[in-house]
C-alpha positions in Angstrom: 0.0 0.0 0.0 0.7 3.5 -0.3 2.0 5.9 2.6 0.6 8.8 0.8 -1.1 9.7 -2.3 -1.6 13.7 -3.3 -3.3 14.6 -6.2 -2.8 18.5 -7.8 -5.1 19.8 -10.8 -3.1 21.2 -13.2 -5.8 21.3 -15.6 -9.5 22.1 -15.6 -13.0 23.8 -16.4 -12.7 26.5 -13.5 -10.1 28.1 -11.5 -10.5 29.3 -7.6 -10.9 32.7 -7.2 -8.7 34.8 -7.0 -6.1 32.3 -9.0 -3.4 33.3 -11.7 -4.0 30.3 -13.3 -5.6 29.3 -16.6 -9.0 27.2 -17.3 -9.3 25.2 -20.1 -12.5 22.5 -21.0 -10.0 19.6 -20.5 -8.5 18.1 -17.4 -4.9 17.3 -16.2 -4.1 16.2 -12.7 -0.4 15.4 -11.5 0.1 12.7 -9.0 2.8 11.9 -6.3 2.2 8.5 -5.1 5.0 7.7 -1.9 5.6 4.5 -0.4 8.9 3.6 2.1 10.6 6.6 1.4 10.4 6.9 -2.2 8.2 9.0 -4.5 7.1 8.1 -8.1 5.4 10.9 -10.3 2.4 10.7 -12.6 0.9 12.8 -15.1 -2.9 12.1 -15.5 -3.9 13.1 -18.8 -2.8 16.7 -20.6 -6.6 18.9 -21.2 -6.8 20.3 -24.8 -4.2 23.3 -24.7 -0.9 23.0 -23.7 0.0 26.3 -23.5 -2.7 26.7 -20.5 -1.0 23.2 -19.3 2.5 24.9 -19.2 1.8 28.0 -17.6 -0.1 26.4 -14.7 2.9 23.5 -14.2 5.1 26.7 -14.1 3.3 28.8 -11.5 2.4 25.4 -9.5 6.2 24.9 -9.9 5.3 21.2 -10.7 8.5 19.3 -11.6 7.3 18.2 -15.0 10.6 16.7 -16.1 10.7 14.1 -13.1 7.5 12.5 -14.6 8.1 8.7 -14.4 4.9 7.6 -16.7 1.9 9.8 -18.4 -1.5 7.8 -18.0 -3.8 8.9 -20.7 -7.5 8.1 -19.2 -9.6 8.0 -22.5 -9.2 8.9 -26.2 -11.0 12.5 -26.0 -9.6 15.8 -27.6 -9.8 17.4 -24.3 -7.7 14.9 -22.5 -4.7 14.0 -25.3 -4.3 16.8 -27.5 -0.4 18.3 -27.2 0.4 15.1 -25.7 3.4 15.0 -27.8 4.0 18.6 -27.0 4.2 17.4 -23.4 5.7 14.3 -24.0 8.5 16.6 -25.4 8.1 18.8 -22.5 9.0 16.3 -19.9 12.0 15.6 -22.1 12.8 11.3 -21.1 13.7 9.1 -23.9 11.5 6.1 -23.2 9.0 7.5 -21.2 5.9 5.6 -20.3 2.9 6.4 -21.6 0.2 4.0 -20.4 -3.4 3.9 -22.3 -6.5 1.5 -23.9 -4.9 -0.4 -27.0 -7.7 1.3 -29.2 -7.0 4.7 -28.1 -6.0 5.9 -31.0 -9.4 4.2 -33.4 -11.9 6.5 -35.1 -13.8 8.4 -32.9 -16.6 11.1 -33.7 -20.3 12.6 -33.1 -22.7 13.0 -35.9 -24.2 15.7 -34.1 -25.1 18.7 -34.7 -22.5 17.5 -37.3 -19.7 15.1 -37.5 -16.5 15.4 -35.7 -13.6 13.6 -34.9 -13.6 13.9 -31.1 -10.6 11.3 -30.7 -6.9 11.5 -30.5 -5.8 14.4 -32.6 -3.6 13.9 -35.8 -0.6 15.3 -34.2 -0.4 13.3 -31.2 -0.6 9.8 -33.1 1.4 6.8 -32.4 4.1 7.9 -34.4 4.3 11.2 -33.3 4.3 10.1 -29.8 7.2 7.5 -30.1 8.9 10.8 -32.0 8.9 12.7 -28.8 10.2 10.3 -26.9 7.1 8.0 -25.9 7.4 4.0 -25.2 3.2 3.4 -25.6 2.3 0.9 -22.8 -0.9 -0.2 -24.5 -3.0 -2.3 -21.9 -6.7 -3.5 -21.9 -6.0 -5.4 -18.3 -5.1 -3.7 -15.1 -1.4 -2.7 -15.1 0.8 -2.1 -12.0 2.7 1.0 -11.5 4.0 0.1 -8.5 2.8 -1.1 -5.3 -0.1 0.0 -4.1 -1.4 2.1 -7.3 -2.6 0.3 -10.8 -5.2 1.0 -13.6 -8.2 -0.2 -13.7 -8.4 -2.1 -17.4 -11.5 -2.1 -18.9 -14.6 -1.7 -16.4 -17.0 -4.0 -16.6 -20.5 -2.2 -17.3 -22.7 -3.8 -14.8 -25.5 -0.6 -13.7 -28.5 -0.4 -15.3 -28.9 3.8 -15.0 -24.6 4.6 -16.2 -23.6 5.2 -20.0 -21.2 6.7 -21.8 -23.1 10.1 -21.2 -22.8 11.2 -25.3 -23.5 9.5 -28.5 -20.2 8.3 -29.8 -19.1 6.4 -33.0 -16.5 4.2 -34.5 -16.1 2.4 -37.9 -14.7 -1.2 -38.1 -11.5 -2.8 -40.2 -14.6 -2.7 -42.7 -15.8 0.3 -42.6 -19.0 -0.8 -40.7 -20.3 2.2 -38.5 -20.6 1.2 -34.7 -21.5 2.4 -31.5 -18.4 3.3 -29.4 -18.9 2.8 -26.1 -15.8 4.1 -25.0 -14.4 1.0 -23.5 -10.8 2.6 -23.5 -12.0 4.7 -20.5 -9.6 4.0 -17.4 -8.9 5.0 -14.4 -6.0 4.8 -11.9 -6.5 3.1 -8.2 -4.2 3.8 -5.1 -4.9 1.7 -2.2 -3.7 4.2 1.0 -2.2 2.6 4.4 -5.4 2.9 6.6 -7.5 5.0 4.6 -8.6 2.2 1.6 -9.2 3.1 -2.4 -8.5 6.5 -3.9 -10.3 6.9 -7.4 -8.4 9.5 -10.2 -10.9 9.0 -13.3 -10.9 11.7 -16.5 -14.6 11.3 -17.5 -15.9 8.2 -16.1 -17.5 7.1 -19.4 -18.3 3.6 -17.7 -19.7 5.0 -15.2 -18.3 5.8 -11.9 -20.1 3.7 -9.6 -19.0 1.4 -12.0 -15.7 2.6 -11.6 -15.8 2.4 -8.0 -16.6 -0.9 -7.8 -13.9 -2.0 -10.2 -11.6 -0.4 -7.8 -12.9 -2.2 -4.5 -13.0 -5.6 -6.5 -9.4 -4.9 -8.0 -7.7 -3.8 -5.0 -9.5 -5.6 -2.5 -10.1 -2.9 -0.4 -13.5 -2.3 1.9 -13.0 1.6 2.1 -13.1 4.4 -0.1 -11.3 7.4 0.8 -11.6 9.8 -2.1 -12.8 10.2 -5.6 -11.2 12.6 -8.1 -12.4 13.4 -11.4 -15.4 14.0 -13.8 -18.1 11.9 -13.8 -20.0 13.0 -16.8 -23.4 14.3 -15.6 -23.2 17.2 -17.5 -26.2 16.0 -19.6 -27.7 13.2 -17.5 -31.4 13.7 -16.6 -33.0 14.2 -13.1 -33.3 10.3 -12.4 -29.4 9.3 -13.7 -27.7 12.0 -11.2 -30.5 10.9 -8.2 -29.8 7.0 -8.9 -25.5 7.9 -9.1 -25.3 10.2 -6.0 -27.7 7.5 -3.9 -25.1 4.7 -5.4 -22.1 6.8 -4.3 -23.9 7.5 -0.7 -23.7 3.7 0.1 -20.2 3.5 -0.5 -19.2 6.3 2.0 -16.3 8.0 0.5 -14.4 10.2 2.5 -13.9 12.7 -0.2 -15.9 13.5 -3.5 -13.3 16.2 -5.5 -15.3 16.2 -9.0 -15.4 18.4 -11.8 -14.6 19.2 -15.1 -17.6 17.1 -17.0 -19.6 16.4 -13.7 -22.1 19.4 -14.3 -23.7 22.1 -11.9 -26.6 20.0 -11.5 -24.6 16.8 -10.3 -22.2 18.9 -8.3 -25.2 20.7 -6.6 -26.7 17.0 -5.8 -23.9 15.6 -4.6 -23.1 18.8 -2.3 -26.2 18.4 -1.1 -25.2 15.0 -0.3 -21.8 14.6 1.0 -21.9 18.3 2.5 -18.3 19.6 2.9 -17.4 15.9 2.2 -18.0 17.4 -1.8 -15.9 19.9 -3.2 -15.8 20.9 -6.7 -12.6 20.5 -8.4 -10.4 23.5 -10.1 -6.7 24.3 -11.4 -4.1 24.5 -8.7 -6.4 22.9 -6.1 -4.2 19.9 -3.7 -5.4 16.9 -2.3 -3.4 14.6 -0.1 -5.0 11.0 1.5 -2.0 9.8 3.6 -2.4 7.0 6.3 
């Protein structure tokens, strides 16, 4: 297990007040995950614009270049584009950067007209490797060190979660399908005392889904703290009501959620949690240590 898990936004919708940092529709969060003395660094997905990225690593005075492996939560403009910029950035030969084996597929809405809402161009495979990626490509859970993993795939098991937007794909034949978004990930830290911390991007499948992914993965009876976006932001009355009441049962310490959540879910679960919610922002810190 971990001795300490903290978990700064260096990306996101909103900014405190007050703050001389930049908002961006995107989300980034930087982790520090320490066990017996030692620290290991992780960068949580890179928002949409990396020049907003930059400037908040700089006035957080993040140490960008001792990133040890970049975990790229979902396919999604506003979660990979100017990863190779950042990839560059971070300036490592070989550094991991850990994802779904289909993130880089087709990916696009039809509506109000179609768009490619996927990986951009110029943060392709190639590109990546260019900069100085080594793609760790995994559907399964994957360690990245004691006490922290990613999920894998989540098993889609609620009857009231869904991807939150209709999404498409095409196959090897050009067939066009329903994307489900099954590359959506998320990373687990299991803290000394304290039990499952939850860092998601979007929470496409769903995060009592997600939750319960984590508590089966890790083995662990507590939750401590959530962090992320859950994807409300268009979900009717009856999908928030059914996830907050899902979320209540499981007794987290901390709900920290933004970016895609939505006013109306935010408000809900405030009026849930109390000052066990907070919404997220850029620059805000979070630390679950046993």
């Amino acid at each position: 297990m971990l001795d300490r898990l903290t978990v700064t936004i260096l990306a996101e919708d909103s900014v405190p007040y007050e703050s001389p940092l930049l908002g961006q529709h995107g989300i980034s969060l930087w982790i520090e995950a320490e066990r017996e003395g030692s620290t290991r660094r992780l960068l949580v997905d890179v928002g949409q614009n990396s020049d907003a990225l930059l400037h908040n690593v700089r006035e957080l005075a993040i140490p960008l270049e001792k990133t040890d492996a970049v975990v790229i939560t979902h396919c999604h403009y506003d979660h990979t584009k100017g990863l190779s910029r950042i990839v560059e950035a971070i300036g490592k030969g070989d550094l991991p950067v850990v994802a779904h084996p289909s993130l880089f597929r087709p990916h696009f809405v039809v509506e109000p007209f179609l768009q490619h809402v996927g990986v951009p161009f110029e943060d392709g495979a190639e590109r990546l490797r260019a900069a100085g990626a080594r793609l760790i490509l995994a559907a399964d859970p994957l360690p990245i060190m004691a006490g922290l993993t990613t999920s894998g795939e989540v098993p889609r098991r609620t009857d009231f979660e869904s991807p939150g937007i209709d999404l498409y794909t095409v196959d090897e034949a050009g067939r066009l399908l329903s994307d489900p978004v099954a590359d959506d990930l998320a990373l687990f830290a299991s803290v000394e005392g304290r039990g499952l911390v939850v860092v998601t991007g979007c929470s496409h499948a769903g995060i009592v889904n997600i939750v319960h992914r984590g508590l089966n993965l890790t083995g662990e009876e507590k939750v401590a703290a959530l962090f992320g976006g859950f994807h409300l932001v268009e979900s009717d009355d009856e999908r928030i009501a059914r996830t907050v009441s899902a979320l209540r049962a499981l007794s987290p310490d901390l709900v920290a959620a933004g970016h895609c959540t939505g006013f109306r879910a935010q408000a809900a679960l405030y009026g849930a949690f109390g000052d066990a919610f907070t919404p997220l922002g850029a620059g805000r810190r979070f630390t679950v240590e046993a």
